[in-house]
C-alpha positions as CSV (number, residue, x, y, z in Angstrom):
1,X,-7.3,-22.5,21.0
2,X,-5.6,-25.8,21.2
3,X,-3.3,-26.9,18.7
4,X,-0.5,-24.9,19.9
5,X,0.4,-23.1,23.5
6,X,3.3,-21.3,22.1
7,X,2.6,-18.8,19.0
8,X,4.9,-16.0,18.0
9,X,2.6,-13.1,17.0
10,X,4.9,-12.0,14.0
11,X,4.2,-15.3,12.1
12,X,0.6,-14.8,12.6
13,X,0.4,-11.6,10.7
14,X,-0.9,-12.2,7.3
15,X,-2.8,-15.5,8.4
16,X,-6.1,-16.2,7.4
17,X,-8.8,-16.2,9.4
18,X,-11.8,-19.1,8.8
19,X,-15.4,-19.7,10.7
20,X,-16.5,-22.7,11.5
21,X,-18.1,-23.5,7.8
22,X,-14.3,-23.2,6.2
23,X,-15.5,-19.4,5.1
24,X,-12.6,-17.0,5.0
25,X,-13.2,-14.1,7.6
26,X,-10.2,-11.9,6.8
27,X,-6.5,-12.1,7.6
28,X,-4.4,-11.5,10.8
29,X,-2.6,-7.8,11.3
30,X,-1.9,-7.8,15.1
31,X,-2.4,-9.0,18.5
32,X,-4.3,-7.1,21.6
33,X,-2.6,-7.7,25.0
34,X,-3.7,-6.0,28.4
35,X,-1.4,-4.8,30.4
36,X,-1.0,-5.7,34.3
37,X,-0.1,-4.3,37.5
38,X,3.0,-5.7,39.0
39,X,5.5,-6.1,35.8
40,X,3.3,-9.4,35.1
41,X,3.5,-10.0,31.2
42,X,0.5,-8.8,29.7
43,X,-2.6,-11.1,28.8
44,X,-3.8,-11.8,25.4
45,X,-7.1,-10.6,24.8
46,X,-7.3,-10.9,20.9
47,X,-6.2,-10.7,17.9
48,X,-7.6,-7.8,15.1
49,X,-8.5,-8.9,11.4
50,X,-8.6,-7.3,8.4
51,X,-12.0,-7.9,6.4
52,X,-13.3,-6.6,3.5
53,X,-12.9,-2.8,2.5
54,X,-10.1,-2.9,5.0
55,X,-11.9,-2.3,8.0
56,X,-9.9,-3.8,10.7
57,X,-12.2,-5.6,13.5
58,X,-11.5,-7.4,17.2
59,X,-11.1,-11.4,17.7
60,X,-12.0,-12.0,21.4
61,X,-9.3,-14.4,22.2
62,X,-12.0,-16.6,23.4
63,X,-14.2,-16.7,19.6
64,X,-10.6,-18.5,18.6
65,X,-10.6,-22.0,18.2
66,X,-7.2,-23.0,16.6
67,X,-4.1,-21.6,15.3
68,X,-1.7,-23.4,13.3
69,X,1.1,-22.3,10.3
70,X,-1.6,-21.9,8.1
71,X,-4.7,-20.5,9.3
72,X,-6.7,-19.0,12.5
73,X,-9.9,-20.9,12.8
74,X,-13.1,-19.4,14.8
75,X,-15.7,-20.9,17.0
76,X,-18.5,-18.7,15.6
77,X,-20.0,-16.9,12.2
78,X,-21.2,-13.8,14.2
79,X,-18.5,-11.1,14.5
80,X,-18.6,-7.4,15.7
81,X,-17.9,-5.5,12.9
82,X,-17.2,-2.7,14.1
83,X,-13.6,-1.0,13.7
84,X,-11.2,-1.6,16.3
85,X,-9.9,0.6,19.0
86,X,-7.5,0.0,21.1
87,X,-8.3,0.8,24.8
88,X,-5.5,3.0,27.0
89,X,-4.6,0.0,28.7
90,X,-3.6,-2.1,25.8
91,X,-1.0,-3.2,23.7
92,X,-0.7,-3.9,20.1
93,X,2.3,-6.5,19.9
94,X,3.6,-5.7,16.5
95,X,3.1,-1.8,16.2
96,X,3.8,-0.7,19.5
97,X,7.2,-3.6,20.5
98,X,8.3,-5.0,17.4
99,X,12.3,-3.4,16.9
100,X,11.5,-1.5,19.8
101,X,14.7,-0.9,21.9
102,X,15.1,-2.5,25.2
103,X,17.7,-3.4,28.1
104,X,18.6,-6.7,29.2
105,X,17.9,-5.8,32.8
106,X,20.7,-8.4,34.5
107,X,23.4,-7.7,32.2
108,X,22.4,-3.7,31.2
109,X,22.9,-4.4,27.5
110,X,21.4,-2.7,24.8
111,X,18.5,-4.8,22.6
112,X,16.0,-4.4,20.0
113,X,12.9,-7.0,19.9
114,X,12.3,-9.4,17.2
115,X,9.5,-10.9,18.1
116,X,7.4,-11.5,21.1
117,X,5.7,-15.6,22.2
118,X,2.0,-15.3,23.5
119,X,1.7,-18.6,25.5
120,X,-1.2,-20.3,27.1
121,X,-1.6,-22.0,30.7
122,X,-3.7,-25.0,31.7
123,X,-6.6,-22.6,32.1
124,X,-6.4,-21.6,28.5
125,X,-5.2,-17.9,29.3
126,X,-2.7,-16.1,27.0
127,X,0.0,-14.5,27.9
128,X,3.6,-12.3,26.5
129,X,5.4,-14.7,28.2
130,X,8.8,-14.4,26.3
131,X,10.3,-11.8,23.9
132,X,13.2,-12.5,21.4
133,X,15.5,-9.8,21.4
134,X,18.8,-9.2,19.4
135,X,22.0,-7.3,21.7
136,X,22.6,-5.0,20.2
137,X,26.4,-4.7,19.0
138,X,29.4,-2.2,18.9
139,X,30.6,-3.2,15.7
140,X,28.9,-1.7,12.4
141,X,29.7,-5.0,10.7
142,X,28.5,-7.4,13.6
143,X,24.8,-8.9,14.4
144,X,24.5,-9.0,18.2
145,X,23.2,-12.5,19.5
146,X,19.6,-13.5,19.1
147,X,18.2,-14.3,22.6
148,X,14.9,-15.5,24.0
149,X,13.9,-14.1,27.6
150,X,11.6,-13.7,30.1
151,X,9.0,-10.5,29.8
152,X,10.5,-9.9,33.6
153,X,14.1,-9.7,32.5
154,X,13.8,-6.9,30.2
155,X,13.2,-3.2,30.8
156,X,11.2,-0.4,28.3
157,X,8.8,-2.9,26.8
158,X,6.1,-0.9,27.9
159,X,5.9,3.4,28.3
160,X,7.4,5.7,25.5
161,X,10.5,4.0,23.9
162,X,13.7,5.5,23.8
163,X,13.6,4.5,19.9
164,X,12.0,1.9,18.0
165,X,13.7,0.7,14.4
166,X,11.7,-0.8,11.4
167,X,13.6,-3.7,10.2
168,X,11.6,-6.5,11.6
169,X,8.0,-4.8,11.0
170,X,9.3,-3.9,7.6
171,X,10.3,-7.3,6.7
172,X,6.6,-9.0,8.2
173,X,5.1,-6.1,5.5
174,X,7.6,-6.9,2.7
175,X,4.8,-9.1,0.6
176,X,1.7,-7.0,1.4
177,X,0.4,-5.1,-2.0
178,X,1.0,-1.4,-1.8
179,X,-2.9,-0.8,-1.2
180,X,-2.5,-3.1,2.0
181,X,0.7,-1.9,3.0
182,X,-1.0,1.8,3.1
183,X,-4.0,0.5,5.1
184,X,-0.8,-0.7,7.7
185,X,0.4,2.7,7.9
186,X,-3.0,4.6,8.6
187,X,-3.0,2.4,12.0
188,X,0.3,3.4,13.1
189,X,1.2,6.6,15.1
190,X,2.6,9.7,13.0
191,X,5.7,9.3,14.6
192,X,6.2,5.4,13.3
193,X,4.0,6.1,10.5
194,X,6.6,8.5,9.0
195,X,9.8,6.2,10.3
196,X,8.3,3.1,8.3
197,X,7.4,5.5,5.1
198,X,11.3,6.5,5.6
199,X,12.7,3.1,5.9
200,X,10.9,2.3,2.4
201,X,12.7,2.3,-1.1
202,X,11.8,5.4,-3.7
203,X,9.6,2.6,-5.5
204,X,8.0,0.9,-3.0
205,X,7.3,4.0,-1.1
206,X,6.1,6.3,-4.4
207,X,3.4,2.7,-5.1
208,X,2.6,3.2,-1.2
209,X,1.8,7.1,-1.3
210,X,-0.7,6.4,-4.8
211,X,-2.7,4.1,-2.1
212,X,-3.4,6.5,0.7
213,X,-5.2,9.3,1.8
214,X,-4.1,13.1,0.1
215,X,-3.8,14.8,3.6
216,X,-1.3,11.7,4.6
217,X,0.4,11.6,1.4
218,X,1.5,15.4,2.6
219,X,2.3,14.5,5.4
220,X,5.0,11.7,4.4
221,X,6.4,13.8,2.0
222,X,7.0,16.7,4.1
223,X,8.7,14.4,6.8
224,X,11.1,13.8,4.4
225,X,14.3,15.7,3.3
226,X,13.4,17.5,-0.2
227,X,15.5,15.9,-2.1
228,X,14.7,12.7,-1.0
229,X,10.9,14.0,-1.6
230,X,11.9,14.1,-5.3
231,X,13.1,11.3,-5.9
232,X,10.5,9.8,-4.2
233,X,8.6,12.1,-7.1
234,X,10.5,10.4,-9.8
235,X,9.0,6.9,-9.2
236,X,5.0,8.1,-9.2
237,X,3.2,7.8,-12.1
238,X,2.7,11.6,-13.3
239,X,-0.2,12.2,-13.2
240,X,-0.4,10.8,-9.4
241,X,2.8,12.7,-8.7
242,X,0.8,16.1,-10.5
243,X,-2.0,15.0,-7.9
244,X,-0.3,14.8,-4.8
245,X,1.9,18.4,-5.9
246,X,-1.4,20.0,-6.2
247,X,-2.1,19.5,-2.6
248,X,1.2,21.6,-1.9
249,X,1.7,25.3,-1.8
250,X,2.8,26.7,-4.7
251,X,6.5,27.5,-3.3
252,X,7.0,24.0,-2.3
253,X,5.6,22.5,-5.3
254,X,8.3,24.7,-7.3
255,X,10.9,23.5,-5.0
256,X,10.4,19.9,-5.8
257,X,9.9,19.7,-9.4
258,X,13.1,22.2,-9.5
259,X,15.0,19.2,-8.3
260,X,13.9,16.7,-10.3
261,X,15.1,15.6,-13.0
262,X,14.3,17.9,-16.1
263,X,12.9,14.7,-17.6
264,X,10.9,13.4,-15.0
265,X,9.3,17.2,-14.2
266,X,8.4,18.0,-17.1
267,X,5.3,15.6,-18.1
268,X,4.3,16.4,-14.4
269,X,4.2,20.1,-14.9
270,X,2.5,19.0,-18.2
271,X,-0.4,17.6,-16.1
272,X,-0.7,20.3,-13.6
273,X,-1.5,23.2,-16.4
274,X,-4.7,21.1,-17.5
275,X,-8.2,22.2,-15.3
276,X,-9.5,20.1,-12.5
277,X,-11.9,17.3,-13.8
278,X,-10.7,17.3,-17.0
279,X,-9.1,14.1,-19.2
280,X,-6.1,16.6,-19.2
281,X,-5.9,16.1,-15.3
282,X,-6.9,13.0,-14.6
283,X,-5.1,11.2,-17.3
284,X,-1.4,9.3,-17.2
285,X,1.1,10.7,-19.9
286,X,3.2,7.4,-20.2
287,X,0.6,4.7,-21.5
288,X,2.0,1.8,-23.7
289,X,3.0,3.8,-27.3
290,X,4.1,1.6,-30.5
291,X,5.1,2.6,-34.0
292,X,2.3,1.0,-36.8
293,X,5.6,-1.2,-38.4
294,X,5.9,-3.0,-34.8
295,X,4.9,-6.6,-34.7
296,X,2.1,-8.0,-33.1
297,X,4.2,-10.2,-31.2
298,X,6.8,-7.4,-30.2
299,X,3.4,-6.0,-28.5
300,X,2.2,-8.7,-26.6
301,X,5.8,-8.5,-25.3
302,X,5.2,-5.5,-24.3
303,X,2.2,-5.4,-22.1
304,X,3.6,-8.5,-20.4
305,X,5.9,-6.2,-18.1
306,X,5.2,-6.4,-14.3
307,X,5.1,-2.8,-13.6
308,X,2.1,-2.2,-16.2
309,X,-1.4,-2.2,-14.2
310,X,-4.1,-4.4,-15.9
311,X,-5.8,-1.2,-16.9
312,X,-2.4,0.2,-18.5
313,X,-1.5,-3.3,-19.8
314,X,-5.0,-3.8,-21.7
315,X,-4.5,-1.7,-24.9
316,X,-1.7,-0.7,-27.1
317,X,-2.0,2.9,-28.5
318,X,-0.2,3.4,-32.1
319,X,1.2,6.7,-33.6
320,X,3.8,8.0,-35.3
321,X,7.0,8.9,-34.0
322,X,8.3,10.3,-31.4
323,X,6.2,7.7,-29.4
324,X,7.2,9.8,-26.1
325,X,4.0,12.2,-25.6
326,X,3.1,14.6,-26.9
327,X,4.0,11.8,-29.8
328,X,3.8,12.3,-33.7
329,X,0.2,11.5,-35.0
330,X,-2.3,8.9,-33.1
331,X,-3.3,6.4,-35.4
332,X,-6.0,4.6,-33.0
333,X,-5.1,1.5,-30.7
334,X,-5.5,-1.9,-30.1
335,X,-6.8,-4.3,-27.1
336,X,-4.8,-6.9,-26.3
337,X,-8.0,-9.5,-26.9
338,X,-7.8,-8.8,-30.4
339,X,-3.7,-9.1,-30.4
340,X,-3.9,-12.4,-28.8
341,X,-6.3,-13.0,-32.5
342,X,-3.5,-12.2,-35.0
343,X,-0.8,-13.6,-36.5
344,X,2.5,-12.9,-34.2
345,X,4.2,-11.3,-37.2
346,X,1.1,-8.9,-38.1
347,X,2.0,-4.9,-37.9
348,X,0.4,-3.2,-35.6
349,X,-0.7,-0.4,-38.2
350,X,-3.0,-3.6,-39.9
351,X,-5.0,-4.0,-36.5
352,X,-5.6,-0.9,-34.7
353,X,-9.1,0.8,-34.8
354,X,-9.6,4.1,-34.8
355,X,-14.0,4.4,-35.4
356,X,-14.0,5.6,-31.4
357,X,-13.5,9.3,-31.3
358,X,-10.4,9.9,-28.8
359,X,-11.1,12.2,-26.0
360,X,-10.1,16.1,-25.9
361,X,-7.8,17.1,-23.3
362,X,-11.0,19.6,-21.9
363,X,-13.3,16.9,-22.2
364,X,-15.2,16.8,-18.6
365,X,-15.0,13.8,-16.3
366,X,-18.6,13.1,-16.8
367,X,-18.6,12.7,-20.7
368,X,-15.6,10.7,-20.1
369,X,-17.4,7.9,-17.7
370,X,-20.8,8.3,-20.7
371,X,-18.1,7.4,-23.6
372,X,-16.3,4.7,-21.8
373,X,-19.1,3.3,-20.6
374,X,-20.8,3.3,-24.0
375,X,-18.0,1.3,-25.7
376,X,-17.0,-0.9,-22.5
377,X,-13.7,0.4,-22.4
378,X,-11.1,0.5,-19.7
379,X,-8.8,3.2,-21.4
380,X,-9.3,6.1,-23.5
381,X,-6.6,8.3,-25.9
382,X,-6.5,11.8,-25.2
383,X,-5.5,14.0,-28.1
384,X,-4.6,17.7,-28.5
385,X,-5.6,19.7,-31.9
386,X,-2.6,18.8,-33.9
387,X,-3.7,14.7,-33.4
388,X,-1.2,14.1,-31.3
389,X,-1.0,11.8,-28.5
390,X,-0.6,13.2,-25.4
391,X,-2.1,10.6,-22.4
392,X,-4.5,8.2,-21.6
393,X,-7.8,7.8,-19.1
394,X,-7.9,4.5,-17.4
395,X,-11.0,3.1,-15.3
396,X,-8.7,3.5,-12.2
397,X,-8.0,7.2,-13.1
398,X,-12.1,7.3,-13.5
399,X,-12.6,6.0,-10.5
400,X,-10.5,7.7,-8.3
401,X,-12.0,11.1,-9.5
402,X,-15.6,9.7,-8.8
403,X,-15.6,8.2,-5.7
404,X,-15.9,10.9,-2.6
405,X,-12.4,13.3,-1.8
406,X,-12.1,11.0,1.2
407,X,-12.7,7.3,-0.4
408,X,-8.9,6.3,1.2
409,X,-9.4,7.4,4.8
410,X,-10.3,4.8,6.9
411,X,-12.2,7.0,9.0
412,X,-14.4,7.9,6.7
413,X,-15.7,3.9,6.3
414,X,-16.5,3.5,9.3
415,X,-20.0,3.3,10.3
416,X,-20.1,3.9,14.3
417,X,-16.8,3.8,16.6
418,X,-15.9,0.7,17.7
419,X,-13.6,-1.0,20.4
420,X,-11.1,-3.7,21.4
421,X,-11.2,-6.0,24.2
């Protein structure tokens, strides 16, 4: 490395990492340091990237060529691919001592650590030389100073911590996609895995949980307080919250949907009566409804919300009223290509089409991926006998249900055990 001697490992998470051809490799999540006898600061040995399918890999310290604001750049093409793992003598900087709690050894105050320098001698060696801490205050309403010290001058950077926070690693992960912030919390430890799941929002935690595994979904959620659990409940999409209920025992699953709200329960406990593999069970029960008098306009305007996935946000579906499902009478739907065709004051009940049988609430998941494959779709009504609305089956939903039980767990990618250092 040579354009800097000084980084601080918690701007470097999220970087990208190039080869020597200007090809992007993947992106920085952590640094690997050694640790050393004698209370010496620990050496640098690497850095681990995340590639593609989120397989996270070791950077020998010594493959690395540069490392400026923007970018990590690499002396070589040829990487070992296989998954990182870090060795009983190492340390992974941001996991394992960011907000970790500390003492300032020479004046026996309380700290937490905000971030932590690697630095290089004349021999191109990289060490934790310095850590910035934060004292820790007596007042509620007070920041303690923000200090830079030597690794020698403070004590529990290294053994069990006496407790470790999650403001600072939660605000490096604040702009990471929920599928990337999952892939985070499958590296940590149970213990911080379930603090940093805590420390989230209801939102940003129920997006997290649709990303990972089933059996750590469980796991999250029964860390929490029940009510809390709930809520958490509330901001799923149903048919992901009916998913991650049916992993629960039957008591428990009772429990939760008893405390939320009657409204929010109630298309949830709608999903979970349909059989396994079935449009009934795989579908969502809240895709994008409009009346046949709306405007084509006041439709477009619809789809543009942020919160709609691209699958969700592709197609209007048109019935009667009540456009809540199950709504009054489907009428058929219409893509937003063909929307963006019309004139902005043309009804919706002028546009949709309705020649594409909708699906049966029983229909299997293998007629499903035949039909929507057939017509090139990416979302499919589901109707009940009286023709009324009562959900939707997106690609995602398809896909999820096709792909093996374990598709999340980034265990099961791997392709041979692999190591750090």
């Amino acid at each position: 490395m040579t354009t800097a001697t000084k980084v601080f490992v918690a701007r470097l998470a999220g970087l990208t990492v190039f080869d020597p051809n200007g090809d992007q490799v993947g992106r920085v999540r952590d640094a690997v340091a050694r640790l050393r006898m004698g209370g010496r600061p620990p050496q640098v040995v690497g850095l681990v990237a995340e590639i593609a399918m989120r397989r996270r890999i070791f950077l020998p310290i010594g493959r690395i060529t540069s490392v400026d604001a923007d970018a990590v750049v690499l002396n070589t093409g040829t990487l070992n691919l296989r998954r990182f793992s870090k060795r009983p003598d190492e340390l992974l900087v941001l996991e394992e001592l960011l907000d970790r709690r500390v003492t300032i050894s020479a004046a026996g105050r309380a700290a937490t650590v905000v971030d932590v320098a690697m630095e290089a001698n004349r021999l191109g060696e990289w060490t934790l030389h310095r850590v910035a801490v934060r004292e820790l205050s007596g007042r509620l309403t007070r920041r303690g100073h923000l200090r830079q010290l030597e690794w020698g001058e403070l004590a529990g950077l290294v053994g069990q911590p006496e407790a470790q926070g999650t403001a600072s690693l939660l605000a490096m992960l604040d702009q990471l996609r929920p599928a990337d912030l999952a892939n985070v919390l499958q590296e940590l430890s149970d213990t911080r895995r379930n603090e940093v799941a805590a420390a989230l929002d209801d939102e940003r935690l129920a997006d997290v949980l649709g990303e990972l595994p089933e059996h750590d979904q469980v796991e999250i959620l029964a860390a929490l307080d029940r009510e809390r659990a709930a809520d958490v409940l509330e901001e799923m999409d149903p048919d992901d919250a009916a998913d991650l209920l049916a992993e629960l025992p039957k008591v428990e699953q009772e429990v939760l949907l008893d405390l939320m709200q009657p409204d929010e329960a109630e298309p949830v406990r709608a999903l979970m009566k349909y059989l396994p593999g079935t449009a009934g069970s795989v579908m969502t029960s809240e895709p994008v409804i409009m009346t046949p008098d709306a405007t084509v306009a006041e439709a477009l305007a619809r789809i543009r919300a942020p919160q709609l996935s691209p699958a969700m946000a592709a197609q209007i579906f048109v019935s009667r009223a009540p456009t809540a499902t199950p709504t009054g009478r489907y009428l058929g739907m219409a893509h937003f290509q063909k929307l963006l065709r019309e004139p902005p004051a043309e009804l919706l009940g002028g546009v949709v089409d309705n020649d594409i049988d909708p699906l049966d609430p029983e229909t299997p998941l293998p007629e499903i991926t035949r039909r929507m494959a057939t017509y090139d779709l990416v979302s499919m009504p589901v109707v009940d006998n009286a023709d009324r609305l009562v959900g939707a089956v997106t690609v995602d939903d398809v896909l999820d249900h096709l792909l093996p039980h374990d598709w999340r767990d980034r265990d099961s990618q791997d392709l041979a055990p692999g190591s750090g250092g």
